[in-house]
VOSE-916187 format. One record per atom (N, C-alpha, C): residue number from 1; residue in three letters; atom name; z, y, x. Coordinates in pm, whole numbers, plus 50000, padded with zeros to 5 digits. Atoms other than C-alpha are relative to their C-alpha. Last residue first. Layout:
BEGIN
NUM/Ala/CA/Z/Y/X
...
//
This chain:
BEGIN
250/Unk/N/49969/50113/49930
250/Unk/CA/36665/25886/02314
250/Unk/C/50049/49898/49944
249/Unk/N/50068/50033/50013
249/Unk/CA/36564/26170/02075
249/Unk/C/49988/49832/50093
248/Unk/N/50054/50086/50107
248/Unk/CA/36823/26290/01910
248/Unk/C/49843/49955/50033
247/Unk/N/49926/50103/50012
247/Unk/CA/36985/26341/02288
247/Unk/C/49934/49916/49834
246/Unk/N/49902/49942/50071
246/Unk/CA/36692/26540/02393
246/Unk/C/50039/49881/49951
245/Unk/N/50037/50050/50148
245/Unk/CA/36462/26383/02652
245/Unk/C/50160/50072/49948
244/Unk/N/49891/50050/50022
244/Unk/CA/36405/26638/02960
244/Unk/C/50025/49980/49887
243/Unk/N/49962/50010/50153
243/Unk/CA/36061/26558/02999
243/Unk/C/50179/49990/50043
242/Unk/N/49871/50049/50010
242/Unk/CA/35923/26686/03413
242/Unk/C/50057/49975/49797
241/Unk/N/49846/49925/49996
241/Unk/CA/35579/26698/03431
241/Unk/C/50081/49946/50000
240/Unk/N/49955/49965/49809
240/Unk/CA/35224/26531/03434
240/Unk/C/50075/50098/49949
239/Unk/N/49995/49875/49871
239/Unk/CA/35137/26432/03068
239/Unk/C/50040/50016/50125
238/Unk/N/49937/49987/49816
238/Unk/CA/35105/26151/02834
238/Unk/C/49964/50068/50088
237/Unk/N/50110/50080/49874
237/Unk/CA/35055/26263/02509
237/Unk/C/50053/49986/50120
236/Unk/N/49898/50086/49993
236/Unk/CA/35313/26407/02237
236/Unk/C/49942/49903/50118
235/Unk/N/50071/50143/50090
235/Unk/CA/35090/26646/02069
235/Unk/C/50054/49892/50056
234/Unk/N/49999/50003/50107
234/Unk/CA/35286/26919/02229
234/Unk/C/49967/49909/49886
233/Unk/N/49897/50006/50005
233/Unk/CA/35305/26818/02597
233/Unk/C/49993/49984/49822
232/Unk/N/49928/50126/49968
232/Unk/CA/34980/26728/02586
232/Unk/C/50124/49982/49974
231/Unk/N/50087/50041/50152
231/Unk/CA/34872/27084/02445
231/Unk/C/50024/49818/49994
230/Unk/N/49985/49925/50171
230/Unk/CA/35056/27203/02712
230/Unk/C/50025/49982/49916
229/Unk/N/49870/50072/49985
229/Unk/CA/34947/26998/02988
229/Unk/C/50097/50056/49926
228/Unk/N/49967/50115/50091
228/Unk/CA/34619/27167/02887
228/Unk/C/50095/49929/50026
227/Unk/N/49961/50037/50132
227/Unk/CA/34765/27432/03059
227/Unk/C/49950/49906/49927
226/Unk/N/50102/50104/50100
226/Unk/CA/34674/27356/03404
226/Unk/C/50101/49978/49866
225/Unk/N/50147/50027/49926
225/Unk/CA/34771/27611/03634
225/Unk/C/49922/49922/49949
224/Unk/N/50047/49921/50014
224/Unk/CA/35099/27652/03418
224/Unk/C/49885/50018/50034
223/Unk/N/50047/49949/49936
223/Unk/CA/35237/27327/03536
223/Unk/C/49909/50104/49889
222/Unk/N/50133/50026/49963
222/Unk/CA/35500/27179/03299
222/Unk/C/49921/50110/50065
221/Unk/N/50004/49894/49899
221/Unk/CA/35869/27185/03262
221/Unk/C/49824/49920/50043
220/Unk/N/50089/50005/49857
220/Unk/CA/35918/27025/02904
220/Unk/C/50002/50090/50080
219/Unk/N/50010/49884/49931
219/Unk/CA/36239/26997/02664
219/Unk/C/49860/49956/50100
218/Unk/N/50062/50058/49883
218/Unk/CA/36297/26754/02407
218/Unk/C/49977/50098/50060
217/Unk/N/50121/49986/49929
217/Unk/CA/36571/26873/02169
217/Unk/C/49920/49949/50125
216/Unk/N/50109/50099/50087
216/Unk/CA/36854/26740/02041
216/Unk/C/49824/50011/50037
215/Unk/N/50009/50032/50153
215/Unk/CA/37147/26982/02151
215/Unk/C/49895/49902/49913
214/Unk/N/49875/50097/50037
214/Unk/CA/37213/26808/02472
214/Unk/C/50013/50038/49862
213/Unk/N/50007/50115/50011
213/Unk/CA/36839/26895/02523
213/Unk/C/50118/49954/49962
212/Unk/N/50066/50038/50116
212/Unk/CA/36902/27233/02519
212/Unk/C/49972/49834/49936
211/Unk/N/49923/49924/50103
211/Unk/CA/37191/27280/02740
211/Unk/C/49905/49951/49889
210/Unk/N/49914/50147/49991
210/Unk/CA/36973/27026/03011
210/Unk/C/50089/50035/49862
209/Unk/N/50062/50127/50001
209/Unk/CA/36706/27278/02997
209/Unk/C/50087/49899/49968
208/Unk/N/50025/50012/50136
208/Unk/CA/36907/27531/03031
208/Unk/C/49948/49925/49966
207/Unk/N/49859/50009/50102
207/Unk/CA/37084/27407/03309
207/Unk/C/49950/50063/49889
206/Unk/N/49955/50115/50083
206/Unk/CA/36745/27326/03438
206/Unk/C/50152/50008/49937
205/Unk/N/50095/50030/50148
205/Unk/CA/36572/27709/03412
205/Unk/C/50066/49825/49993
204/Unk/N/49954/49944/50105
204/Unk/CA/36904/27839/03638
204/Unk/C/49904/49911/49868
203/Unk/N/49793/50046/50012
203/Unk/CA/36867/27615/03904
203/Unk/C/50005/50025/49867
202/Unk/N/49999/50136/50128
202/Unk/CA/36478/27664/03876
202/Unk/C/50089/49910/50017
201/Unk/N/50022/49964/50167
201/Unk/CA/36530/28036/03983
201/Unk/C/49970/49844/49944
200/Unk/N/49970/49897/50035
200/Unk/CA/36601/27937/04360
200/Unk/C/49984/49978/49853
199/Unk/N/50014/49833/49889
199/Unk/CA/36546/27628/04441
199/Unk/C/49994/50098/49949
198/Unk/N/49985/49902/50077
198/Unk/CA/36668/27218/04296
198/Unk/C/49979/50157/50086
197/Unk/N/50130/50052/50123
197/Unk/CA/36579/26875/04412
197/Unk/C/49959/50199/49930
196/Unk/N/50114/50062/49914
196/Unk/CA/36736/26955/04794
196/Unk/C/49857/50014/49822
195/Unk/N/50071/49907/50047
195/Unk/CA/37069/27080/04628
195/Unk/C/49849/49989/50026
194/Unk/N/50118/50041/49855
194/Unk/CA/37167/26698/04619
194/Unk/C/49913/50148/49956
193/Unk/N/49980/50043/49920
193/Unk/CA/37486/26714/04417
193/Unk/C/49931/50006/50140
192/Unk/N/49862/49924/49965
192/Unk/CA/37461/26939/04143
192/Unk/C/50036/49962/50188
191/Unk/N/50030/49884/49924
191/Unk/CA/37117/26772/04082
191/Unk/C/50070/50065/50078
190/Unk/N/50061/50058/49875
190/Unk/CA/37275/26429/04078
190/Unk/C/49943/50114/50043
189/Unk/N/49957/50030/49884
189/Unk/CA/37549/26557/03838
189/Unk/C/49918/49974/50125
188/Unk/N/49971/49842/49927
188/Unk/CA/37310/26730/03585
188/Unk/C/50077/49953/50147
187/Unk/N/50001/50074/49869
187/Unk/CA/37141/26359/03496
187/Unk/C/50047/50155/50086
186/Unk/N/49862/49901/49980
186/Unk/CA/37127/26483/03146
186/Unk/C/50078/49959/50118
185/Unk/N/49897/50014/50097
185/Unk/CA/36837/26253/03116
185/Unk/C/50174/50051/49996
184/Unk/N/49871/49959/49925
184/Unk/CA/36567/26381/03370
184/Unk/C/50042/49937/49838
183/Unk/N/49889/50014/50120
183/Unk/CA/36240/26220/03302
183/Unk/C/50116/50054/50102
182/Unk/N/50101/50000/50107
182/Unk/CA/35889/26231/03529
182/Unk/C/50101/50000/49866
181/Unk/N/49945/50047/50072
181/Unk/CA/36053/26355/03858
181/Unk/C/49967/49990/49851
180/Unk/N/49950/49917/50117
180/Unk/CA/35796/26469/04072
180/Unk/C/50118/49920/49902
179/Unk/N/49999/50121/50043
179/Unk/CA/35760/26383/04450
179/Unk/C/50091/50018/49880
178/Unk/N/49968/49984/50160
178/Unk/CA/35703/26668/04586
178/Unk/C/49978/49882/49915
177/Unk/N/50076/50102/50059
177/Unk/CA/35651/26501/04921
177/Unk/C/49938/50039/49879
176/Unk/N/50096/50029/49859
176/Unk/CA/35844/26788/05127
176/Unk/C/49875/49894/49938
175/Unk/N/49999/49844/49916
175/Unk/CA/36059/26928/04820
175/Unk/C/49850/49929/50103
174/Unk/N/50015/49975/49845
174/Unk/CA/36181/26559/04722
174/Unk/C/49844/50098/50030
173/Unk/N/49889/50033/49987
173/Unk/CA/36326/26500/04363
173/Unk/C/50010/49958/50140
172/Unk/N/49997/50078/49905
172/Unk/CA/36104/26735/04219
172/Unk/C/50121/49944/50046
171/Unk/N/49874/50027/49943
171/Unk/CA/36120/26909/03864
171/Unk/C/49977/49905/50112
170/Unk/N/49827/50030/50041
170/Unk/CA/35828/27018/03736
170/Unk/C/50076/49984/50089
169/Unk/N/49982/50086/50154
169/Unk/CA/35428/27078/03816
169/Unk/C/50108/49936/49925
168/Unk/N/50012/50114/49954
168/Unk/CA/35483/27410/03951
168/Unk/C/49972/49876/49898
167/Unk/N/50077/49989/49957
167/Unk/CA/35434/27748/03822
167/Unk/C/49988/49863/50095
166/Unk/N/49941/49993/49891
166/Unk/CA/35592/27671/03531
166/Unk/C/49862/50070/50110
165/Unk/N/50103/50016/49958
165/Unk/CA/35564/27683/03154
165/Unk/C/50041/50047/50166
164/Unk/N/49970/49907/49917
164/Unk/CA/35912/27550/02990
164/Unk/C/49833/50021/50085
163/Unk/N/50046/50029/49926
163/Unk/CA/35847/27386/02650
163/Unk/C/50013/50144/50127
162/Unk/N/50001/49870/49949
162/Unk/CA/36080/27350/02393
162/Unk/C/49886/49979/50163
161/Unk/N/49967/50039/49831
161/Unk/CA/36081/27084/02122
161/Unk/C/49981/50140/50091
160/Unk/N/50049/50189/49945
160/Unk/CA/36077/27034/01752
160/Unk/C/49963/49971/50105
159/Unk/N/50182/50000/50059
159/Unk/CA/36228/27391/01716
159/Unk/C/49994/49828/50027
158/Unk/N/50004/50138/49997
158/Unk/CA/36642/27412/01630
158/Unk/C/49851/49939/49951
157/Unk/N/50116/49951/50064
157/Unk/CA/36645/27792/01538
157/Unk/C/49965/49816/49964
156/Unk/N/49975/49956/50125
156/Unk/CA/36989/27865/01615
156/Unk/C/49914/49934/49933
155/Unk/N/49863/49994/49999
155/Unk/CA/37056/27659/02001
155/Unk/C/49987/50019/49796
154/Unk/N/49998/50121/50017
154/Unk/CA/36700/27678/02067
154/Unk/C/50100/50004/49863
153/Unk/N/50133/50022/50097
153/Unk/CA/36686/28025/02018
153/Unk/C/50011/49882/49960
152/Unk/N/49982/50001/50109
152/Unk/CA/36971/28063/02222
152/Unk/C/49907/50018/49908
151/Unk/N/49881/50068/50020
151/Unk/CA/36868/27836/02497
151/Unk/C/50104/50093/49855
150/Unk/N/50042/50145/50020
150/Unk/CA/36518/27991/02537
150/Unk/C/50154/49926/49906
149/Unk/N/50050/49981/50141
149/Unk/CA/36704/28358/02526
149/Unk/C/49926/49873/49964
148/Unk/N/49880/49983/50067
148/Unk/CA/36880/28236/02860
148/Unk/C/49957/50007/49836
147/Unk/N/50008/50135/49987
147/Unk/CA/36553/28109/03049
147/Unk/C/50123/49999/49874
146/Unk/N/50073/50104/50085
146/Unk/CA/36423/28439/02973
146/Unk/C/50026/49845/49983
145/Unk/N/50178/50137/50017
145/Unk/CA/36688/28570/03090
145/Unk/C/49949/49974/49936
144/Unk/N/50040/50144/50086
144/Unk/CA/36887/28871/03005
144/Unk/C/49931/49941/50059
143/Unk/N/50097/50035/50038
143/Unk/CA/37024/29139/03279
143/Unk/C/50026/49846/49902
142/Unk/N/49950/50099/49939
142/Unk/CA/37363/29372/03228
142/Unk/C/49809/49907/49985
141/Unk/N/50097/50084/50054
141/Unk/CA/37454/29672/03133
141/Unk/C/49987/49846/50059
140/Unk/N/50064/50064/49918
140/Unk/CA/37760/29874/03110
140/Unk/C/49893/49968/49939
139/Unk/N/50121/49999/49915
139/Unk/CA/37839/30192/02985
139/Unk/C/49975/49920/50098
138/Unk/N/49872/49948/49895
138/Unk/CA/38152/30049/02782
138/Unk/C/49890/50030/50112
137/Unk/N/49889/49948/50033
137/Unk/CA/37907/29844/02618
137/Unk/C/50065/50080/50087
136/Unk/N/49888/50096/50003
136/Unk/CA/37621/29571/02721
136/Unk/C/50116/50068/49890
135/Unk/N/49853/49910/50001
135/Unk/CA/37315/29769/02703
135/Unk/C/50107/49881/49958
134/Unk/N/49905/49942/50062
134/Unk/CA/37049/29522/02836
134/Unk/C/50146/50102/49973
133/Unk/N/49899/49949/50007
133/Unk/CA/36774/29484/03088
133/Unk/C/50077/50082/49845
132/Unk/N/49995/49850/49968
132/Unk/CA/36518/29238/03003
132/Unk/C/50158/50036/50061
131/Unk/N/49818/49935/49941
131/Unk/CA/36409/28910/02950
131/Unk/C/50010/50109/50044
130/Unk/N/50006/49966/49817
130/Unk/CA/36123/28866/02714
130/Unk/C/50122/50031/50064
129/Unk/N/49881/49959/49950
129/Unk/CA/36041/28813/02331
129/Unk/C/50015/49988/50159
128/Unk/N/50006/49967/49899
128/Unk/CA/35665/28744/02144
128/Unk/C/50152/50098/50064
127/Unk/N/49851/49926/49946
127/Unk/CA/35713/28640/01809
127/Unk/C/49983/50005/50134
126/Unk/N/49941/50075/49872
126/Unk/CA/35376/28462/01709
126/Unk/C/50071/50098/50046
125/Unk/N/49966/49905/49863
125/Unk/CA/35250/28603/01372
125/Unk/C/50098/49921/50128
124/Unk/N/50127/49988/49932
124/Unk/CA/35141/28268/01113
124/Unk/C/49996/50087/50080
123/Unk/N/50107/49936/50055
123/Unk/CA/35405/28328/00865
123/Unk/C/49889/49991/50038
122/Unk/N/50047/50094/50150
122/Unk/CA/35570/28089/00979
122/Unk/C/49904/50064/49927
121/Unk/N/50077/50131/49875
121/Unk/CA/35669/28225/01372
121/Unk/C/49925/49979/49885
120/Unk/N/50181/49905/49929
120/Unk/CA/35774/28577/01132
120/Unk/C/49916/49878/50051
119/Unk/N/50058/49997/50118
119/Unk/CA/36040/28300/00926
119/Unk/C/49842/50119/50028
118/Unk/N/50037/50096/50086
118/Unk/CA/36154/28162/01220
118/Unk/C/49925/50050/49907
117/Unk/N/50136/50025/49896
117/Unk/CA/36210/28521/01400
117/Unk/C/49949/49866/49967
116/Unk/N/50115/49932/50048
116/Unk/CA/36428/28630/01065
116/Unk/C/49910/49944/50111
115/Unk/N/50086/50079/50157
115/Unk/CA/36662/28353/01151
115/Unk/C/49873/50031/49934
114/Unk/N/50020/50103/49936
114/Unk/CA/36782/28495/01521
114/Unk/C/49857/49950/49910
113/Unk/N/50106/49965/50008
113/Unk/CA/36830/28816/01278
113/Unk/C/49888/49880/50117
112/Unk/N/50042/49921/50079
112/Unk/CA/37098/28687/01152
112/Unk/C/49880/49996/50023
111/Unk/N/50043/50173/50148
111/Unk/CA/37201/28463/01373
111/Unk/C/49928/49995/49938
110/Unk/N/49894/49992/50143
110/Unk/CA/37318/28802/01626
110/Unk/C/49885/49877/49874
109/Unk/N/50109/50003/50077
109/Unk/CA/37258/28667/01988
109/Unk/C/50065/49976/49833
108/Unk/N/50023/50154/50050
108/Unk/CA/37511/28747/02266
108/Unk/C/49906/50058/49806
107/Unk/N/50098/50086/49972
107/Unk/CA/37549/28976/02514
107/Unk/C/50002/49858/49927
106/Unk/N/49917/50042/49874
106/Unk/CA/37602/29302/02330
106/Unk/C/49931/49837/50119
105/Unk/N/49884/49882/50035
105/Unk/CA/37408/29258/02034
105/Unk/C/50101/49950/50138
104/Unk/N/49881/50063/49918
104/Unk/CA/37121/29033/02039
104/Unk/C/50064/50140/49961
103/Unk/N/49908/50069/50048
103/Unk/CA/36844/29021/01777
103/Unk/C/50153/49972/50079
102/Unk/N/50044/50037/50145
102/Unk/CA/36578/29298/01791
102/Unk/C/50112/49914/49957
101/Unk/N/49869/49877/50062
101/Unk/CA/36763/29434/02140
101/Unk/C/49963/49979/49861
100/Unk/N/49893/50100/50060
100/Unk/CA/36548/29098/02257
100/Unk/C/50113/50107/49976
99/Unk/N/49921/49968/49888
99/Unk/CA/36242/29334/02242
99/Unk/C/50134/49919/49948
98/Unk/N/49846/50009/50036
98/Unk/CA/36000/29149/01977
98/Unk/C/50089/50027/50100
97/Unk/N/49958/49963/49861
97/Unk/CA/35579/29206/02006
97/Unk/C/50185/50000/49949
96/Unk/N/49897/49901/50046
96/Unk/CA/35437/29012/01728
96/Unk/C/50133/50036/50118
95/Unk/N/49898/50002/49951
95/Unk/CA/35132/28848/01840
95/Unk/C/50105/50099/49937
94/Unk/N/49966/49840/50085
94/Unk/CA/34813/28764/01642
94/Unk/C/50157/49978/50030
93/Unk/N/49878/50046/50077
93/Unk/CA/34624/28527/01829
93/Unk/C/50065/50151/49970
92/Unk/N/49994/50021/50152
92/Unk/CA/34244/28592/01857
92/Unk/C/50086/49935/49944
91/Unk/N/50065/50166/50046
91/Unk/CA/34191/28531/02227
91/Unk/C/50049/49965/49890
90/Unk/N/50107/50049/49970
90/Unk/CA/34194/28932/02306
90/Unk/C/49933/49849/50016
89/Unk/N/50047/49939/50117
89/Unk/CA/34517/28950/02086
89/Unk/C/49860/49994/50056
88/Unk/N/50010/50064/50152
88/Unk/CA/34708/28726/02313
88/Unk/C/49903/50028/49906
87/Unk/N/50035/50146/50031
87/Unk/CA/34573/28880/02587
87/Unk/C/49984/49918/49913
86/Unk/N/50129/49954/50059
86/Unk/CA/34668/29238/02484
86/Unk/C/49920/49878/50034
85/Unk/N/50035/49942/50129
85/Unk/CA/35013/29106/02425
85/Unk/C/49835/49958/49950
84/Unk/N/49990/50151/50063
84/Unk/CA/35069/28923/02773
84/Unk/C/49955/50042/49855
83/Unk/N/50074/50138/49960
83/Unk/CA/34943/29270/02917
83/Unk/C/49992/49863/49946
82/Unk/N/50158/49998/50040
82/Unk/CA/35154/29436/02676
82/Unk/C/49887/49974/50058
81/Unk/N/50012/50058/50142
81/Unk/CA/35494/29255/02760
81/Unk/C/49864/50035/49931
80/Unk/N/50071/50100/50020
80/Unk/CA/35414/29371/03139
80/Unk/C/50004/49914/49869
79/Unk/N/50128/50010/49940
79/Unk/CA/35443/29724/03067
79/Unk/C/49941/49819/50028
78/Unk/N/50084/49955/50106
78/Unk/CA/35745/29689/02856
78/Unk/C/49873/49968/50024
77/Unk/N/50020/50079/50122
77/Unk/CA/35912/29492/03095
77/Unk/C/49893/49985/49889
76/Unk/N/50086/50065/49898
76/Unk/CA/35838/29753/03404
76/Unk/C/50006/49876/49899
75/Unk/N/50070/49982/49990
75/Unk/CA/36020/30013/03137
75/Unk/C/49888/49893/50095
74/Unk/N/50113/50050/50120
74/Unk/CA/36274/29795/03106
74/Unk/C/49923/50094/49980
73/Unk/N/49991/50183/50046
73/Unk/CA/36367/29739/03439
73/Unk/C/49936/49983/49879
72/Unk/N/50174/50039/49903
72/Unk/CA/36253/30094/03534
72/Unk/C/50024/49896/49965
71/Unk/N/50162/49936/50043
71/Unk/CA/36531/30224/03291
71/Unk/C/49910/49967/50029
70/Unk/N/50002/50086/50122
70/Unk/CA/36807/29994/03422
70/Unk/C/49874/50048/49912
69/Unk/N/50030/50157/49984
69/Unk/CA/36749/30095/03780
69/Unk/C/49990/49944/49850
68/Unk/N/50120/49999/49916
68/Unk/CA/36757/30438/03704
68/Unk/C/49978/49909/50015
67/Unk/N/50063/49974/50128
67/Unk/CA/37094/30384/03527
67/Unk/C/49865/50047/50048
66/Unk/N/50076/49870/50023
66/Unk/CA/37231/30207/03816
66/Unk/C/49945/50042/49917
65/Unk/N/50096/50018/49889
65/Unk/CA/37455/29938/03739
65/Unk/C/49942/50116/49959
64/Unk/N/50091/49871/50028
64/Unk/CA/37770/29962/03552
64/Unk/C/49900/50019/50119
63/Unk/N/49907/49973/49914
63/Unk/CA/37861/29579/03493
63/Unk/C/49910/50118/49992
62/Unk/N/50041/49848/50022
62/Unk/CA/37754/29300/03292
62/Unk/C/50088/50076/50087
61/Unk/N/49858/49936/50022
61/Unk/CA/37708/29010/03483
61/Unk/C/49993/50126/49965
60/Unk/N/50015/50040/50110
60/Unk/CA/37331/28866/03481
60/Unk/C/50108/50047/49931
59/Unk/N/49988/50146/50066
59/Unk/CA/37251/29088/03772
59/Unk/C/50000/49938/49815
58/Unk/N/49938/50050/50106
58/Unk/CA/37125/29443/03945
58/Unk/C/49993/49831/49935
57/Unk/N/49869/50063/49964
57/Unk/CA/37119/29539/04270
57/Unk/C/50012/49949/49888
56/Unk/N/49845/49928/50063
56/Unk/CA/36897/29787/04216
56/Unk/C/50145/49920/49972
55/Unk/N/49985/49852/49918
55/Unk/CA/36584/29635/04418
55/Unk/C/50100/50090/50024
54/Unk/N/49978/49970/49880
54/Unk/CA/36655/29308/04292
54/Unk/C/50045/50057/50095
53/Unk/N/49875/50048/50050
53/Unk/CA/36597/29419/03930
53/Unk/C/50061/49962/50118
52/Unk/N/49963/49942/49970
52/Unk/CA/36287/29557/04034
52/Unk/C/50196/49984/49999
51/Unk/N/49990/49983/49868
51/Unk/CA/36114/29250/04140
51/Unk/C/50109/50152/49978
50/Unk/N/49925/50096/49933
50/Unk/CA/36269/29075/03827
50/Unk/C/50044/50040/50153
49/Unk/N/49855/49993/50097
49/Unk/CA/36133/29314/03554
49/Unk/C/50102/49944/50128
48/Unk/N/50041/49886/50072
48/Unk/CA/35749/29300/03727
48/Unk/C/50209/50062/49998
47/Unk/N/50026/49855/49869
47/Unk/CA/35712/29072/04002
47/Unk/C/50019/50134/49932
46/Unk/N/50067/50056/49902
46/Unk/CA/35847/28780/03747
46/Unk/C/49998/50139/50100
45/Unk/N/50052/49867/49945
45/Unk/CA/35983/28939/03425
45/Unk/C/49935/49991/50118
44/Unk/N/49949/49958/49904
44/Unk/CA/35981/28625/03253
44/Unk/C/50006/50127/50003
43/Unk/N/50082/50019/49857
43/Unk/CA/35807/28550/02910
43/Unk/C/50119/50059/50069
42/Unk/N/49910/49924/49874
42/Unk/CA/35943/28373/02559
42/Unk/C/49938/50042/50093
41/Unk/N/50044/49929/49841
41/Unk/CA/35681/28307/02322
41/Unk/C/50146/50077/50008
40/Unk/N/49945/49888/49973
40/Unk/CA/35765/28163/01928
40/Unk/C/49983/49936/50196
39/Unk/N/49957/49970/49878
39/Unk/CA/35533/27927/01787
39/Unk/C/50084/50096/49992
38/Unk/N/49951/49847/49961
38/Unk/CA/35407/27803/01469
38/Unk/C/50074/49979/50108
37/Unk/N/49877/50038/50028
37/Unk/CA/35182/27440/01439
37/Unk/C/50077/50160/50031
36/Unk/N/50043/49935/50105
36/Unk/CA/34801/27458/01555
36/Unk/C/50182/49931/49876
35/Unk/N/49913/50052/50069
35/Unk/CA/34791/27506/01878
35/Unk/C/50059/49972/49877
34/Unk/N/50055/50166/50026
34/Unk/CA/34435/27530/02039
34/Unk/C/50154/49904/49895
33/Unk/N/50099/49975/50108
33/Unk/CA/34497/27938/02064
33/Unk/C/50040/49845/49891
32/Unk/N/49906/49979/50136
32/Unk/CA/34790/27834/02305
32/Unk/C/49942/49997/49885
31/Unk/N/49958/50163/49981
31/Unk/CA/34560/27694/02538
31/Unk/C/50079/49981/49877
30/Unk/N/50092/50071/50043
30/Unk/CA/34300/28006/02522
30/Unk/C/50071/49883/50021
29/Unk/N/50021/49939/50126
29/Unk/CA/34629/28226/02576
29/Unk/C/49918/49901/49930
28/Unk/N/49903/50036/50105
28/Unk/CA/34732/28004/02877
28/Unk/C/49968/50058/49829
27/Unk/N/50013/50174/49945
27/Unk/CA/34362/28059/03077
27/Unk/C/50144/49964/49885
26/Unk/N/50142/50052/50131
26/Unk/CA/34409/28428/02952
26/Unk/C/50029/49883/50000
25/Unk/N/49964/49927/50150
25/Unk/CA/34770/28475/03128
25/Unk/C/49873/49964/49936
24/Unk/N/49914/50136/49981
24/Unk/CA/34574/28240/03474
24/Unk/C/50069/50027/49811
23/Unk/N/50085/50073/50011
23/Unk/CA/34297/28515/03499
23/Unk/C/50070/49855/49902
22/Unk/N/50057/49907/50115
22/Unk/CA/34566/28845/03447
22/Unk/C/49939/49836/49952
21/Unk/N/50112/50141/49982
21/Unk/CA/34782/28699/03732
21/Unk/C/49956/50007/49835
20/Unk/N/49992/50071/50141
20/Unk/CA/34993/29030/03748
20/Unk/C/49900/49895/49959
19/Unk/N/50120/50089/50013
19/Unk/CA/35117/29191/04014
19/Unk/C/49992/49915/49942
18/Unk/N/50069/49980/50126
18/Unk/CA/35386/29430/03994
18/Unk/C/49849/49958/50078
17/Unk/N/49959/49904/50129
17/Unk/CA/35554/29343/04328
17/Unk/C/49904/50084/49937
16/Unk/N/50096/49888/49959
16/Unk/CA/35365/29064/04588
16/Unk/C/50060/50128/49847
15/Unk/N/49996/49993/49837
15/Unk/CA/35525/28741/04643
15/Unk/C/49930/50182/49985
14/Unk/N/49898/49993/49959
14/Unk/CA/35625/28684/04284
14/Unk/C/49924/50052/50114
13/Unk/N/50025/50015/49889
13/Unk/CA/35233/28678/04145
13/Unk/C/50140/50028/50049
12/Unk/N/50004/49887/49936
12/Unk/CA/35261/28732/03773
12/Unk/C/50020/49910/50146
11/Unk/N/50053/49880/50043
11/Unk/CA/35213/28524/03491
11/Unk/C/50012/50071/50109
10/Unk/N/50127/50024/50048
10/Unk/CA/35320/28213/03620
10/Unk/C/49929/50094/49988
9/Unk/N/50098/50076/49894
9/Unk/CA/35587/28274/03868
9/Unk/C/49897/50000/49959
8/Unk/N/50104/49890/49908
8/Unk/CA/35710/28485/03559
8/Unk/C/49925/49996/50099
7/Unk/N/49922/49955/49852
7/Unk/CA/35772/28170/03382
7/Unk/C/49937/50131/50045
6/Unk/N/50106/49990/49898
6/Unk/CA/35596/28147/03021
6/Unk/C/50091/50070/50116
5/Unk/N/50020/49913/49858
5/Unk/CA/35837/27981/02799
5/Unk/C/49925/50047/50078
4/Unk/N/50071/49996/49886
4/Unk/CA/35755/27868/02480
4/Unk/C/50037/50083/50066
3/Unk/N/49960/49915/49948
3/Unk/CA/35954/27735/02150
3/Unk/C/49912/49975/50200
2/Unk/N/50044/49966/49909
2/Unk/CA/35744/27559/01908
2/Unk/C/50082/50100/50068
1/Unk/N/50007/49876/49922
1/Unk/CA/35803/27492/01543
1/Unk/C/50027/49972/50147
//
């Protein structure tokens, strides 16, 4: 089994709120099609979930954020979860739409029903989950990542590798050259060190990355613009990206 990220960089146009890179979402659908092993789909919120989230101040900390703000968060979720949907389903995969209030509770992920999304991936339906705004408790809320629900998925589900889809081609280890880094090996100190490799939102996607991998898993950060790097990644080929090797695999 197959765990997939689709960045919101990817799917959606950051620079420009609720905009949605419709051409590029197919282009991955017809990559995914080609896969022939079960999956589960993570996606961003990108210009959609992310730009409004921003707007309202709101974070990863739970806390009582605007309730207007938390509504349009996941309402602007919703809306872009059925775009990625009606894709899926217009290149003849059969998606199973999953709000992460299906298995989390508060902020953390109930096992339980972690387990049931294995056994939908198997059936042959592709679990489709997303980061959103959650009810926390005590009228707070608080936002999920997508990079976050990667890492407990991983964490329960323990797929035969995880792949992060980017809008770059991985992890650089010079910005001005991009000069890609073709292996990280839990090499967290040198990032920590030299903020230069690391920018905004793909801070957060390598500490998961690195989380996952220390459980066993191989992890990819590959270019979205050219999914067959994908299908490389998956079949085990030599690809253009970043591999962070999981410890049972080194």
């Amino acid at each position: 089994m197959i765990l997939i990220k689709l960045g919101g960089s990817i799917i959606t146009n950051k620079e420009k709120p609720l905009s949605v890179r419709r051409k590029t979402i197919n282009n991955l659908a017809k990559s995914l099609k080609k896969i022939n092993e079960p999956m589960i789909i993570v996606h961003g919120g990108g210009s959609y979930g992310h730009y409004w989230s921003v707007k309202y101040n709101m974070h990863t900390k739970e806390r009582k954020y605007d309730l207007r703000g938390v509504a349009i968060v996941k309402n602007s979720m919703i809306e872009l979860n059925k775009i990625i949907l009606d894709s899926l389903l217009k290149n003849r995969l059969n998606p199973y739409c999953l709000p992460p209030t299906d298995f989390m509770s508060g902020n953390k992920p109930i096992s339980k029903k972690v387990k049931e999304i294995e056994k939908i991936a198997k059936s042959g339906l592709i679990p489709v989950t997303y980061g959103d705004a959650l009810w926390y408790g005590q009228k707070k809320t608080y936002i999920l990542s997508g990079d976050k629900i990667m890492t407990y998925l991983a964490k329960i589900l323990k797929p035969r590798l995880c792949i992060f889809v980017l809008n770059e081609d991985g992890l650089y280890s010079d910005l001005k050259s991009k000069k890609l880094i073709y292996e990280l090996r839990d090499k967290r100190h040198l990032i920590l060190e030299n903020k230069m490799d690391v920018t905004g939102g793909m801070t957060r996607k390598v500490e998961e990355a690195l989380k996952i991998a220390k459980i066993g898993m191989n992890v990819f950060f590959v270019n979205g613009n050219k999914p067959e790097r994908i299908l490389k990644a998956v079949s085990d080929r030599k690809f253009e990206g970043t591999l962070f090797r999981g410890k049972r695999n080194v």
